[in-house]
C-alpha positions, 0 to 999 in steps of 0.5 A, a space after each residue: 306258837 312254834 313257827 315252823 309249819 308244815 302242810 299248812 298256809 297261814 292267811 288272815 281271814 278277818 282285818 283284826 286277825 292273823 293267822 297260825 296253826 297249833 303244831 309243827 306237822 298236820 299230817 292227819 292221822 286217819 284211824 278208820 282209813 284203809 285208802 293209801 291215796 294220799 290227802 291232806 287239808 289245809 285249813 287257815 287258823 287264827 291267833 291273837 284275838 280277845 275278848 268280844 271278837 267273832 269270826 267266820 272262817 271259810 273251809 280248807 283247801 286240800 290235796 286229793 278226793 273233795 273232803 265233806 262232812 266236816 266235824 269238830 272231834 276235839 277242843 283244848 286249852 293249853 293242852 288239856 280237854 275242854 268243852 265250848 261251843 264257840 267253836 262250830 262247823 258252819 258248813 259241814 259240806 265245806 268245813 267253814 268254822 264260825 267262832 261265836 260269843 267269846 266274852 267269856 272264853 277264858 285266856 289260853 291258847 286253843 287248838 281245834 282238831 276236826 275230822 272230814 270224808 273224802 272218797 268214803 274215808 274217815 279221815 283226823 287232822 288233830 291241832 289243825 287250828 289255833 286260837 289264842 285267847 288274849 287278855 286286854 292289856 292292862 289299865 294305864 296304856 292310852 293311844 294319844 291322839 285317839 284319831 288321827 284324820 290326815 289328808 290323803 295326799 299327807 298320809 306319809 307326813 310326820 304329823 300323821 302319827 299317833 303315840 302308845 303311852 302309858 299314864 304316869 305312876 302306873 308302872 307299866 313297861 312295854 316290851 313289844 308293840 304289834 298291830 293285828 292287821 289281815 296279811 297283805 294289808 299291813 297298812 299301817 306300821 307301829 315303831 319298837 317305840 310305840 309310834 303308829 303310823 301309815 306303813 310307807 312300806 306297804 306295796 299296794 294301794 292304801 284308800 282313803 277311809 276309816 281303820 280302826 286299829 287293834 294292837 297287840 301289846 306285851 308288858 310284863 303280865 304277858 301280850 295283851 289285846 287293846 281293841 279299837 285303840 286308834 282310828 285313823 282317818 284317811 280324807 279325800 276329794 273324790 280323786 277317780 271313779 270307775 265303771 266296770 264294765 265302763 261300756 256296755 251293749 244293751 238290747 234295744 228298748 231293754 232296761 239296763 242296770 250298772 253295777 255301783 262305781 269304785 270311787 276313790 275318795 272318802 265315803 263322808 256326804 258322797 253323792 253323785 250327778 249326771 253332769 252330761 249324756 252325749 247324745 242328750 236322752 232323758 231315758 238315763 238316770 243316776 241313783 244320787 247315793 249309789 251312783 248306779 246308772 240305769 238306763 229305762 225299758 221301752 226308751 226308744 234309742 236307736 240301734 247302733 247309738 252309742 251314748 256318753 254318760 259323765 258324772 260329778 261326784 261330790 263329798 264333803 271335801 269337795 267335787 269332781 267330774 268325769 268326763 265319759 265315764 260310763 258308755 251305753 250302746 244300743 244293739 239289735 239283740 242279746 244273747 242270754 248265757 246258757 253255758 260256763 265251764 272252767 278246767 281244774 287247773 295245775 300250776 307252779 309257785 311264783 309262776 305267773 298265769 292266766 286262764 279263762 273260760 273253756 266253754 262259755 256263750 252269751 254276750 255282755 257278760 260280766 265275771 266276778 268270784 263268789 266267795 273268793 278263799 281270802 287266802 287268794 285276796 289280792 293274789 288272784 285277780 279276774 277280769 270282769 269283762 273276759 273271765 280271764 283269772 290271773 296271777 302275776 310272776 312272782 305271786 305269794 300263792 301258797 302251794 295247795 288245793 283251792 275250790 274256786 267259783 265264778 259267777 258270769 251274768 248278763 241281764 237275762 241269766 246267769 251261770 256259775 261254775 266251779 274248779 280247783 287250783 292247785 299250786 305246786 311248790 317250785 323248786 327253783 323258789 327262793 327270797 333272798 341273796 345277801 353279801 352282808 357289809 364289813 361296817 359292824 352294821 346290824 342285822 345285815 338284812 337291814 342294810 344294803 351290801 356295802 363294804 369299804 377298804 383303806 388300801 388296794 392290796 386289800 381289795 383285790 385280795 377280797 372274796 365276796 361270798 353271798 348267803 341265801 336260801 337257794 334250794 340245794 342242787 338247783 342249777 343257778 347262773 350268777 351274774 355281775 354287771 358293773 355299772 357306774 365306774 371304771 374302778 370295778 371293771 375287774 370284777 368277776 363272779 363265780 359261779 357259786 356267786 363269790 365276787 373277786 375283785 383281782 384286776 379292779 383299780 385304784 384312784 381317788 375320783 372313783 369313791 362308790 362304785 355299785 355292781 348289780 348281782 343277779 340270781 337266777 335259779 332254774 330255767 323257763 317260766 319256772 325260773 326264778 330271778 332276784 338282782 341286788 345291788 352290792 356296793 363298793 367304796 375306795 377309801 381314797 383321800 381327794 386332795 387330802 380329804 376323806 368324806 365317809 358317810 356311813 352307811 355310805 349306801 343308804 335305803 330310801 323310799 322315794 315317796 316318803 324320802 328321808 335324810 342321810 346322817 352326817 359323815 365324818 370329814 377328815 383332813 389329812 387324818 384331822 376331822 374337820 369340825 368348821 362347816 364354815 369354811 369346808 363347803 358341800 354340794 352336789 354337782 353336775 353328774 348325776 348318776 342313776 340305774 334302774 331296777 325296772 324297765 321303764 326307767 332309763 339308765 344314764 345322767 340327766 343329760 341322756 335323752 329320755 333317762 329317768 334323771 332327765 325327766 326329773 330334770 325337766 320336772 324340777 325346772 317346769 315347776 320353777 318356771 324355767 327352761 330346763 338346764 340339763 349339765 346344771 346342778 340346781 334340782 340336787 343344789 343346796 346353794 341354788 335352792 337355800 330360799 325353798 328347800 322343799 323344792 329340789 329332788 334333795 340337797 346337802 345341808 351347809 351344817 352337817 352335810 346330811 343330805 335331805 331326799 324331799 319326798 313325792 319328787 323321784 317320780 316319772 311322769 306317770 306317777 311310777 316311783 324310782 326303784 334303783 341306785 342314785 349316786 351323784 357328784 358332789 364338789 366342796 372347797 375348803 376355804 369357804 368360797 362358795 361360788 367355786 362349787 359350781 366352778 370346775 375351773 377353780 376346784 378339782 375337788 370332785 368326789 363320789 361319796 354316797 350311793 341311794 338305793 331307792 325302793 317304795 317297799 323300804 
């Protein structure tokens, strides 16, 4: 299936499908069609599905007059005519595609063309669907274990883990491994070895619950579908529980009725009670499996009363109570909607808005879409309370034509109304900024942008010049800030990006330096920014020796952590092979600046940086007053008993340097997203009380920089 797409926007529509078009270009061909007015659907396909697997595909989103009267014209397979009724129209009147009893489809790669009316016109767009047919995989290839069950808190943990392995003697070599999972919902990962497990990468919320996986695997007879291959099982506490709307007004002596909670927690034995209502009624019940609350009709509660209801959940991991969970207040009077009404509305890719209602009456209404384009699943959001439909900056939306309707309802009526979205492209839209790194490593994307000299003359003879995918002749301004040294101060940009380097220093304390790029393409609420961090390294001995760590800037998610691999030590150009006498560890300065404004820049003695309250979680944890010019929460020595304990350590074997997972956190829960680049102090001649002495050893180097990212 070629890759490049025009006029067309690929989203899954169904967990186990991914979506795809035929044909490099949809342009229609509309042979009865005497309108110059331009119009254009854009239909979602599917690809990569086998045997036994349905779908309902809802219709297109389209530029111009309203299309109806959709009909499939033409199937093939492979190219050539055929005849099925799997594939039907669901929905004339919106093009909704329903794919039905394919048991006995044969494999293949089908295309679909189907024809629509718009302003009276006949209008064909050939190809406009793919479905590739796939085989199941061949027998000999098992997933051990079938199920994995983990604990939520442990979904990142290596035991959480499952294996592809094919049985002895069959012969069977595995080329690709790939999970078919819906667009934005890629929760789980699969290696280029086979091992399945919970993407660390994902950016949004992963829920307790059962996934079933389907993978897609290529052998030498070709990609083949293995359907149900694993389950994982994803178990809870019942960690929250929420209302929506969490308050409500009710009419005196009316019955209300909520809506069902959202609890996050596993679903197994789930049952819910009222632990109290304040003040005490007996007119408010909870329905046990559902966790509806319901308030009685004629129940006699006074006119201006508001009443508390807490509720304990419970499953078969265990019980929590909410505490005020859910308000109900009484009032005189309700007034029943009588009217909705939203405007079409035009916006710009990338750009972040919100809009609600234009005309709307009644009261506790609540807003929700019906039958929300899963295109613009977890890209669109509306608030249940205010009808308020948003997008944030930075959105995945395509561009193109979305019919869109929502539903507001009280407990006397409800209305609907129904507009279009159009999202215009954005000339100022681009993905990426790369310098690349002059350490061989490969591909280039992979790593951050790092590059390292032996001599000064070098350096300050160096051009640096980014690779992106910036629209030709947009306005762009480059910026450089020059962050944790002094060893760079003489860097400058120009204004194509190109870093130069001409007045920059050069001494053995300074080791890894970072300088923070930014792009920004165009002006006003179309603008559009990405900031990178480039790295620099002077390969300066310190005393006569050199630690080179490579990569010497390294990707770590903060969630998940990691290990640095070992550098190489070199003593006046000897490597250093006797870990015995040649000792390691981190040391008092530790440097760290932010990608996102609520983490501070600064060490940890700066009052209220990021550091220092991760200084003052490490020493709440141990029972400590916090010692904010102490090394101990980066300390190997000081933590040797209870490794899992500091933020992260240097191993006294190799020097590898461990980041411990769930630590590099603030308060609120919120990860670090930024560069880490600490002190470090060795000695070599084996005396380790000396590290922590600045008296006795002058050997301070900056070695290492961590990039810390949740999406890595």
């Amino acid at each position: 299936m070629r890759s490049k797409l025009q006029n067309i926007t690929s989203r899954l529509l169904a967990i186990l499908m991914v979506v795809g078009l035929c044909v490099t270009n949809s342009s229609c061909t509309d042979p009865e069609t005497t309108d110059s007015t331009k119009f254009a659907i854009f239909y979602a396909g599917i690809t990569d599905i086998g045997p036994s697997m349905n779908f309902n595909m809802s219709g297109p989103t389209y530029i111009g007059g309203t299309p109806s009267d959709f009909s499939i014209t033409r199937i093939t397979l492979d190219g050539e005519v055929y005849d099925t009724d799997c594939f039907q129209i669901s929905d004339p009147s919106t093009g909704a595609i329903k794919l039905v009893n394919t048991d006995n489809l044969p494999v293949g790669t089908y295309c679909i063309s189907v024809s629509c009316i718009s302003n009276g016109n006949y209008y064909e767009f050939k190809d406009a669907i793919t479905v590739n047919m796939l085989a199941p995989v061949p027998d000999g290839i098992t997933v051990d274990p079938s199920e994995v069950t983990v604990d939520f808190a442990d979904i990142y943990k290596e035991s959480a883990s499952a294996q592809v392995k094919t049985e002895e003697g069959t012969h069977v070599h595995i080329s690709k491994y790939e999970i078919i999972q819906e667009e934005g919902k890629e929760y789980f990962a699969i290696s280029n070895t086979g091992k399945i497990t919970v993407n660390d990468k994902y950016e949004g919320e992963i829920l307790p619950g059962k996934y079933v996986l389907n993978l897609k695997l290529t052998t030498e007879a070709g990609a083949g579908i293995y359907e149900n291959a694993v389950t994982f099982n994803i178990i809870s506490s019942p960690l929250t529980l929420t209302y929506k709307p969490a308050s409500v007004r009710v009419e005196k002596d009316q019955a209300y009725v909520s809506g069902a909670p959202i609890l996050k927690g596993s679903p197994e034995g789930l049952t819910y009670k009222i632990k109290s209502i304040s003040p005490e009624t007996s007119t408010i019940s909870i329905d046990e499996q559902t966790g509806i609350i319901t308030l009685a009709a004629n129940n006699g509660l006074e006119i201006d009363n508001s009443y508390n209801v807490s509720v304990t959940a419970t499953n078969q991991y265990g019980s929590k109570d909410f505490d005020n969970t859910f308000v109900i207040n009484i009032v005189a009077f309700i007034n029943p909607i009588t009217q909705l009404q939203y405007a079409n509305q035009e916006k710009i890719q990338s750009v972040a808005f919100e809009f609600g209602p234009e005309e709307v009456d009644g009261d506790e209404l609540t807003y929700s879409f019906i039958d929300l384009d899963s295109r613009l699943a977890d890209k669109l959001n509306i608030d249940g309370v205010t009808g308020v439909i948003s997008a944030k900056k930075g959105n995945s939306i395509e561009t193109g034509t979305y019919t869109i309707t929502v539903q507001a309802k009280n407990d006397k009526s409800e209305k609907t109304s129904t507009f279009t979205l159009t999202i215009a492209a954005n000339p100022n839209y681009f993905t990426y900024i790369r310098y690349g790194n002059n350490l061989g490593l490969t591909p280039e994307e992979n790593y951050a942008d790092q590059f390292d000299y032996d001599k000064k003359a070098i350096l300050l003879a160096e051009k640096l010049t980014p690779k992106t995918d910036i629209p030709n002749g947009r306005p762009v301004k480059w910026e450089v800030k020059i962050l944790n040294t002094t060893a760079l101060s003489g860097t400058t940009i120009s204004e194509t990006g190109e870093l130069s380097f001409s007045e920059n220093k050069w001494n053995s304390n300074y080791g890894v330096s970072v300088l923070f790029v930014t792009a920004t393409v165009g002006s006003g609420e179309e603008a559009i920014s990405k900031t990178i961090p480039v790295f620099i390294r002077q390969n300066k001995d310190k005393n006569g020796i050199f630690v080179k760590y490579t990569p010497f800037a390294v990707k770590m998610n903060p969630s998940k952590g990691g290990m640095v691999a070992a550098p190489v030590v070199t003593s006046n150009g000897t490597t250093v092979t006797d870990y015995t006498t040649y000792l390691m560890d981190y040391r008092r300065d530790f440097y760290y600046y932010s990608f996102i404004e609520n983490h501070v820049d600064g060490i940890q003695s700066v009052n209220g940086s990021f550091m220092n309250g991760l200084w003052a979680t490490y020493y709440k944890a141990i029972g400590k007053t916090p010692n904010y010019s102490a090394r101990a929460p980066m300390s190997y020595y000081d933590n040797a008993q209870n490794l899992s304990q500091p933020l992260g350590y240097i191993s006294n074997k190799d020097l590898s340097v461990t980041i411990n997972p769930g630590k590099w956190k603030d308060s609120e829960g919120v990860y670090a997203n930024g560069v880490f680049i600490g002190r470090m102090s060795f000695v070599t001649d084996g005396k380790q009380a000396d590290l922590a002495n600045d008296g006795t050893t002058k050997n301070q180097i900056f070695p290492l920089a961590i990039w810390f990212d949740e999406s890595f």
